[in-house]
C-alpha positions as CSV (number, residue, x, y, z in Angstrom):
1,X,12.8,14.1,10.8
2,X,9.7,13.1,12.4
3,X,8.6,9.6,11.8
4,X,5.4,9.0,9.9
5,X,2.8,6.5,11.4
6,X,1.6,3.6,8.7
7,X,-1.4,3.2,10.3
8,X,-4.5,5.7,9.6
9,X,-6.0,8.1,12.1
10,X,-8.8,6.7,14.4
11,X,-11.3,9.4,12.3
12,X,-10.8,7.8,9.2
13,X,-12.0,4.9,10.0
14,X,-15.3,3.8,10.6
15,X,-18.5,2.2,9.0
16,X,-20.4,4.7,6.6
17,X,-23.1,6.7,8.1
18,X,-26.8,8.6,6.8
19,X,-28.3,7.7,4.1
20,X,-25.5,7.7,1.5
21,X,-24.2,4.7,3.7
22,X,-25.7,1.9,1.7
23,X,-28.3,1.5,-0.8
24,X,-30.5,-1.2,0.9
25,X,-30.9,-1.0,4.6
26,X,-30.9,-5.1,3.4
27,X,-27.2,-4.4,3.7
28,X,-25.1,-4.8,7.3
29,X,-22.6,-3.0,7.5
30,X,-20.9,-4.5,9.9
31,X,-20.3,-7.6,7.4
32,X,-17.5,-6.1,6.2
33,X,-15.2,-8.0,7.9
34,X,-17.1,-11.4,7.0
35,X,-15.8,-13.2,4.1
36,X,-18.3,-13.1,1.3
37,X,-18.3,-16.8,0.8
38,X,-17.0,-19.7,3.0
39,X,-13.3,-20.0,2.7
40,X,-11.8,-23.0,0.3
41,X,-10.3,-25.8,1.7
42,X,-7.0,-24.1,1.7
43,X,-6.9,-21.7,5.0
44,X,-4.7,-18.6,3.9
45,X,-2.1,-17.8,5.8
46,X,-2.6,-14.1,7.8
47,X,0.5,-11.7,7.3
48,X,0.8,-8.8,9.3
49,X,-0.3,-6.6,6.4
50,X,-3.7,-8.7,6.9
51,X,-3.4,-8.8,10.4
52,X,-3.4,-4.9,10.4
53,X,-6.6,-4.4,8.1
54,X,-8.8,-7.0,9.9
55,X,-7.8,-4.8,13.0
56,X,-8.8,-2.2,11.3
57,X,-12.1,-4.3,9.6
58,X,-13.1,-4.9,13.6
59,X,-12.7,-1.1,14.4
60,X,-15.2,-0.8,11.6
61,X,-17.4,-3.2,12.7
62,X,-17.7,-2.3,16.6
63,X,-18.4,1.2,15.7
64,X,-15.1,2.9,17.2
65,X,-14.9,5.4,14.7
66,X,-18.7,6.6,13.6
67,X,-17.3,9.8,11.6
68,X,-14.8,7.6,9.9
69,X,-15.6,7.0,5.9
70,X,-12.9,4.7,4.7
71,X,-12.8,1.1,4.8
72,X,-10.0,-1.3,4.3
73,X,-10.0,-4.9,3.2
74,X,-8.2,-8.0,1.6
75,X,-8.3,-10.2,-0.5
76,X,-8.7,-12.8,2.4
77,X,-11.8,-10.9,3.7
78,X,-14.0,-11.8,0.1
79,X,-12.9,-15.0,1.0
80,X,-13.7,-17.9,-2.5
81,X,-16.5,-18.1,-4.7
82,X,-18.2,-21.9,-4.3
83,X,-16.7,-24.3,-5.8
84,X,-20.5,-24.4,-8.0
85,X,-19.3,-20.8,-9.1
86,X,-15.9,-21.4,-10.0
87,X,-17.2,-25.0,-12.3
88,X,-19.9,-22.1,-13.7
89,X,-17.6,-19.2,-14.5
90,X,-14.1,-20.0,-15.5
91,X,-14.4,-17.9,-18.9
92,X,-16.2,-14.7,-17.7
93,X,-14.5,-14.1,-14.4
94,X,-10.8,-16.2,-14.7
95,X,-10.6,-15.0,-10.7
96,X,-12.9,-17.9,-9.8
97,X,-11.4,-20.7,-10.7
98,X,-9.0,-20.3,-7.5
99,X,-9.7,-22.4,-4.6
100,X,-8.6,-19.8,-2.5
101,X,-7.6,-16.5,-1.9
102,X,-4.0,-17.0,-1.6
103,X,-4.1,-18.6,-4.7
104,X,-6.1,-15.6,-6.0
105,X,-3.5,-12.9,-4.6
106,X,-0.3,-14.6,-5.9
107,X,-2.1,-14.9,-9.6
108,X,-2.4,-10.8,-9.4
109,X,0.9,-9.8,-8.1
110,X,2.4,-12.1,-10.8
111,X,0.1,-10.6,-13.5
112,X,1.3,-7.4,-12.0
113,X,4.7,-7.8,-12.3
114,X,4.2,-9.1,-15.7
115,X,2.5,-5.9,-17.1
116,X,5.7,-3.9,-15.6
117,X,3.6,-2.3,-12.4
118,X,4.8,-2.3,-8.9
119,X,1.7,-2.2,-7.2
120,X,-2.5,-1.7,-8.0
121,X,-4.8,-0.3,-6.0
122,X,-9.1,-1.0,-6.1
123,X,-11.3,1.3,-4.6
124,X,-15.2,1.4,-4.8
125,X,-16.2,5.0,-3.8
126,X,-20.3,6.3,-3.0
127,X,-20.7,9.2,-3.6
128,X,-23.5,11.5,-2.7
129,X,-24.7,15.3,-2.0
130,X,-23.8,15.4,1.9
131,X,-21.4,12.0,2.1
132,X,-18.5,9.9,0.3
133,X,-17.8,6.7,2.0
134,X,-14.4,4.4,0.0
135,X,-13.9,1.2,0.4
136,X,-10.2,0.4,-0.3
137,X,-8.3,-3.4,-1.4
138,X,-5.1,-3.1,0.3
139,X,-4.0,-6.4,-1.0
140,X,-1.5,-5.1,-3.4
141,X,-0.9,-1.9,-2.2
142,X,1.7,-0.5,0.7
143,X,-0.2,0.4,3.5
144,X,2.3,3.4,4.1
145,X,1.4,4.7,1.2
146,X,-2.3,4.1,2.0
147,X,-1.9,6.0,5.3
148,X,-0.4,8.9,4.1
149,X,-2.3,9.3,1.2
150,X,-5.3,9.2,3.0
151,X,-4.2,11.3,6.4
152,X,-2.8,14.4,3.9
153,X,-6.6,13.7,1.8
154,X,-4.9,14.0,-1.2
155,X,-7.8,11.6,-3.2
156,X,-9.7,14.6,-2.7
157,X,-7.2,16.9,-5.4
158,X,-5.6,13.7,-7.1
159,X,-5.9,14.9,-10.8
160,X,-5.7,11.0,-12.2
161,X,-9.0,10.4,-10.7
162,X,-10.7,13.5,-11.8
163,X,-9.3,13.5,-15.3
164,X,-10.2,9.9,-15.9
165,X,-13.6,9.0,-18.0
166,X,-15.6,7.2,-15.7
167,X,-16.5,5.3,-18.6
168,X,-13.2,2.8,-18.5
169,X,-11.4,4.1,-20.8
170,X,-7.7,4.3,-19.5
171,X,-6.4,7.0,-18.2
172,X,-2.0,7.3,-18.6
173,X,0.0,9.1,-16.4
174,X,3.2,10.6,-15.2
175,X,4.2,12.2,-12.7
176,X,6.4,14.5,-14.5
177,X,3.5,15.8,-16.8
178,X,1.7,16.4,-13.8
179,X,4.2,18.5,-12.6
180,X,4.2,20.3,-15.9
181,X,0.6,21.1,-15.1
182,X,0.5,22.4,-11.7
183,X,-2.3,24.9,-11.1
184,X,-1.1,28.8,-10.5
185,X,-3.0,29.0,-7.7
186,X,0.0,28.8,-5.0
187,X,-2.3,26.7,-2.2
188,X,-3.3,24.4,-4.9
189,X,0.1,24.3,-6.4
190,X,1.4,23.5,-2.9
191,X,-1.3,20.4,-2.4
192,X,-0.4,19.0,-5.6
193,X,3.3,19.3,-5.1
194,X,2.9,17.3,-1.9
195,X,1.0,14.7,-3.7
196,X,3.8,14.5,-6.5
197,X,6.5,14.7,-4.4
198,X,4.8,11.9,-2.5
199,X,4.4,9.8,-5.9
200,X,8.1,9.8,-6.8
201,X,9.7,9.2,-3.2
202,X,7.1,5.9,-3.0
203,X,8.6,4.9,-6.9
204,X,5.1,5.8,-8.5
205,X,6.1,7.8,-11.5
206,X,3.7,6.5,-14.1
207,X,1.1,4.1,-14.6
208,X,-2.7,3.7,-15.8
209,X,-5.6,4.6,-14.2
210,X,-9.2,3.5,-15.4
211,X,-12.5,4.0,-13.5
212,X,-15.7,2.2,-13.5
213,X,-19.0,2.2,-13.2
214,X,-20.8,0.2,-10.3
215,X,-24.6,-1.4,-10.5
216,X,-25.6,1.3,-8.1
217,X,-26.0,4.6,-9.3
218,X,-24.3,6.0,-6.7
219,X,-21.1,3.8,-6.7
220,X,-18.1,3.8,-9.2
221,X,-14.7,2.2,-8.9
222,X,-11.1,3.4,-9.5
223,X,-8.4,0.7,-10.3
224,X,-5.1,2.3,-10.5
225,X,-1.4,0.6,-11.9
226,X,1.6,2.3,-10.8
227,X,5.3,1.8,-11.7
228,X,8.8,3.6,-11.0
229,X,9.3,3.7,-14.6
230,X,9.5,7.9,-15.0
231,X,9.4,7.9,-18.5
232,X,6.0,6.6,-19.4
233,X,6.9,5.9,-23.1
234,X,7.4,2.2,-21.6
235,X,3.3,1.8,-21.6
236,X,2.9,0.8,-25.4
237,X,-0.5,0.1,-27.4
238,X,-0.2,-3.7,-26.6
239,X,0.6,-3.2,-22.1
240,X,-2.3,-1.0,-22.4
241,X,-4.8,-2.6,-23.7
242,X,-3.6,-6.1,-21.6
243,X,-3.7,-3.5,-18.1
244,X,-7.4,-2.6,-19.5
245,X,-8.3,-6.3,-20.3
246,X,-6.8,-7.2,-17.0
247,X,-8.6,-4.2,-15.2
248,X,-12.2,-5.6,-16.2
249,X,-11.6,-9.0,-14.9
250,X,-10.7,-8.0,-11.4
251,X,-13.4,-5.3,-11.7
252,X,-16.2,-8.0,-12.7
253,X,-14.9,-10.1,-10.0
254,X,-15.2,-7.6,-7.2
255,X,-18.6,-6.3,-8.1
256,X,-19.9,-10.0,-8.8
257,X,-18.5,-11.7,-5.6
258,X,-17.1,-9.2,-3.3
259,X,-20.5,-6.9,-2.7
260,X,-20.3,-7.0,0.9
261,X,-16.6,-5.4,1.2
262,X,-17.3,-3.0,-1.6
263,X,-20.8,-1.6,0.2
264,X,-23.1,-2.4,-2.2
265,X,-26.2,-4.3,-0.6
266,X,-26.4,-7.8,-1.7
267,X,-28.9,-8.3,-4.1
268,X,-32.0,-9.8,-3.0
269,X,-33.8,-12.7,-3.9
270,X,-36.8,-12.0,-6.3
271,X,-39.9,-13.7,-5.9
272,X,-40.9,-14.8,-9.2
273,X,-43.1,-17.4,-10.2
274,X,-41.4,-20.2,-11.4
275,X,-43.2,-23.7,-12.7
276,X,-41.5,-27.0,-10.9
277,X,-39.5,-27.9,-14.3
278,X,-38.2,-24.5,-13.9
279,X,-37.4,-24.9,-10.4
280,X,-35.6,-28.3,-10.9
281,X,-33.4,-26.5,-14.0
282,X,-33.0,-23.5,-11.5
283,X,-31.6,-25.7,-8.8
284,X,-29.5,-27.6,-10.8
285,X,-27.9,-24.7,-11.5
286,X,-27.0,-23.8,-8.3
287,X,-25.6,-27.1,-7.5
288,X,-23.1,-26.5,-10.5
289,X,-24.5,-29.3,-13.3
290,X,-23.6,-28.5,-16.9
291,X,-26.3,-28.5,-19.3
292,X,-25.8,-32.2,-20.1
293,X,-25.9,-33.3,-16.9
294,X,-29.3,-31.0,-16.4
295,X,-30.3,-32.7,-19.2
296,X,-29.7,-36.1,-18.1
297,X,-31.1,-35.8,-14.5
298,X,-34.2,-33.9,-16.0
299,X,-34.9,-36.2,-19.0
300,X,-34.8,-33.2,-21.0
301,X,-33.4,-32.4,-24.8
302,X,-30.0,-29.9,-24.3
303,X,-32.7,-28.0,-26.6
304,X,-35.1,-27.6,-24.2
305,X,-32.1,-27.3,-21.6
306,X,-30.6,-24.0,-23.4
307,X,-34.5,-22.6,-23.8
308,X,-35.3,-22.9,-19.9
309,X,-31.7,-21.1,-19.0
310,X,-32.4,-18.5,-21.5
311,X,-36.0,-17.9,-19.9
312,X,-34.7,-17.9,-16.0
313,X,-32.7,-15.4,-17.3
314,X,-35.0,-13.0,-18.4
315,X,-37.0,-13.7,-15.8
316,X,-33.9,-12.7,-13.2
317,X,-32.8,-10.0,-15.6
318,X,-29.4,-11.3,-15.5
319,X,-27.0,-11.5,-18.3
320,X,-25.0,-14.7,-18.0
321,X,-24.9,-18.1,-15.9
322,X,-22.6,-16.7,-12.7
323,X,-25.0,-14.1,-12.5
324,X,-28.2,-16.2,-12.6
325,X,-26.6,-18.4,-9.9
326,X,-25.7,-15.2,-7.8
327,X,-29.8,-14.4,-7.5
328,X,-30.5,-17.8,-7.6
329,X,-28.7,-19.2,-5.1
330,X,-30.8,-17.6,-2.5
331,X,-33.8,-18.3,-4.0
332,X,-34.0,-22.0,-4.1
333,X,-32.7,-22.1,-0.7
């Protein structure tokens, strides 16, 4: 039997081209392979499984491939949120609060394992009239499996994408009711038989699927649990809804701090006139004070406090204080 490689073709790799590459030509794309923010004070150790994607992350960036439309990246490429955004956020994105992204990684896997799933997958896919560029988290995934999957194209015919909503809601799935609803066509049949065989010889049997929308029109985001479990009766009301709880956090996470790996262009600072109390609140911000502190520094009532956050807001048209220090960081600097 012929051995399979687990790396990817050369032509599947490369930085996205034309117009459908990014949204903002604000956006590099060779910055992939650049950590999104500085990494914590704990260096991550590289594996080989991260050894092989930033090989593949420099392909990308020195233009080796030019047809290629898949990206690959780690966890250790999005590198750790400040240490201001992790004292800001520790409700709305849990993900944060690690100091770094080993820390972050070994938090998944276990919450993983915990749900009952082997392995997850995150992909962030553009989609346009003439192009489709996907950028992949191999993190948690084998890259075998990755290879394969994406040498044979079976995302292009994988029915648990196309029969998810791409409004979040969860999708479940078997691999045995999939079988069940093979296509008559025989070519069609054929391409989905591989892709099922394929599931159950990797131990992917069942699992959930959800996908998600992006802030760019054009972008939208599969997450994808699988387990070996065949009988999918396992995935009650309660593992469900946890997976989808779960499913968000990691999704907020990657669209909030990981924009450069996921090819959305970083959003750019806007110019808004601001008075110099505002400024001073604004700043503070950024630096990570809590409102008492703002307060204190400012001479300021935690009334007044609350009304001047409320009103940067607005005028940033964000919706809560990670995202307001996203924008803002920029700004004041």
């Amino acid at each position: 039997m012929e051995h399979e490689p687990d790396t990817l073709p050369h032509w599947l790799n490369g930085s996205p081209q034309g117009a459908a590459g990014h949204a903002s030509a604000a956006y590099d794309s060779t910055g992939s392979a650049q950590p999104a923010y500085p990494a914590g004070t704990r260096q991550p150790v590289k594996s080989a499984h991260a050894a092989e994607a930033s090989r593949t992350s420099t392909r990308i960036a020195t233009g080796a491939a030019p047809a290629g439309f898949l990206t690959l990246f780690t966890e250790e490429e999005i590198g750790t949120p400040s240490p201001a955004a992790r004292r800001a956020a520790p409700v709305i994105s849990p993900l944060v609060r690690f100091g770094s992204a080993q820390d972050r990684i070994e938090f998944v896997r276990q919450r993983i394992r915990q749900l009952g799933f082997d392995s997850f997958s995150y992909t962030a896919t553009r989609t346009s009239s003439h192009h489709m560029t996907m950028f992949v988290l191999t993190s948690y995934e084998s890259q075998t499996w990755l290879a394969r999957y994406f040498r044979e194209r079976y995302f292009e015919i994988d029915p648990r994408v196309a029969l998810a909503s791409p409004t979040g809601m969860p999708f479940l799935w078997n691999t045995a009711d999939m079988r069940a609803e093979l296509p008559r066509t025989q070519m069609r049949s054929e391409r989905l038989g591989g892709l099922i065989d394929m599931l159950e010889t990797a131990g992917r049997k069942s699992g959930i699927l959800t996908r998600m929308p992006l802030p760019e029109p054009e972008l939208s985001a599969s997450l994808c649990f699988n387990s070996e479990i065949g009988n999918p009766r396992w995935m009650t009301e309660s593992i469900v809804a946890e997976t989808l709880m779960f499913a968000h956090m990691i999704h907020e996470f990657m669209w909030t701090h990981a924009k450069s790996v996921i090819g959305m262009a970083p959003a750019q600072p806007q110019r808004v006139a601001l008075s110099e109390l505002q400024h001073a609140v604004l700043k503070a911000v950024v630096q990570g004070q809590r409102d008492k502190e703002i307060a204190y520094f400012l001479g300021l009532s935690p009334h007044n406090v609350d009304y001047h956050l409320r009103r940067l807001r607005q005028l940033f048209n964000v919706r809560n204080r990670v995202q307001l220090i996203n924008v803002a960081h920029a700004y004041v600097s």
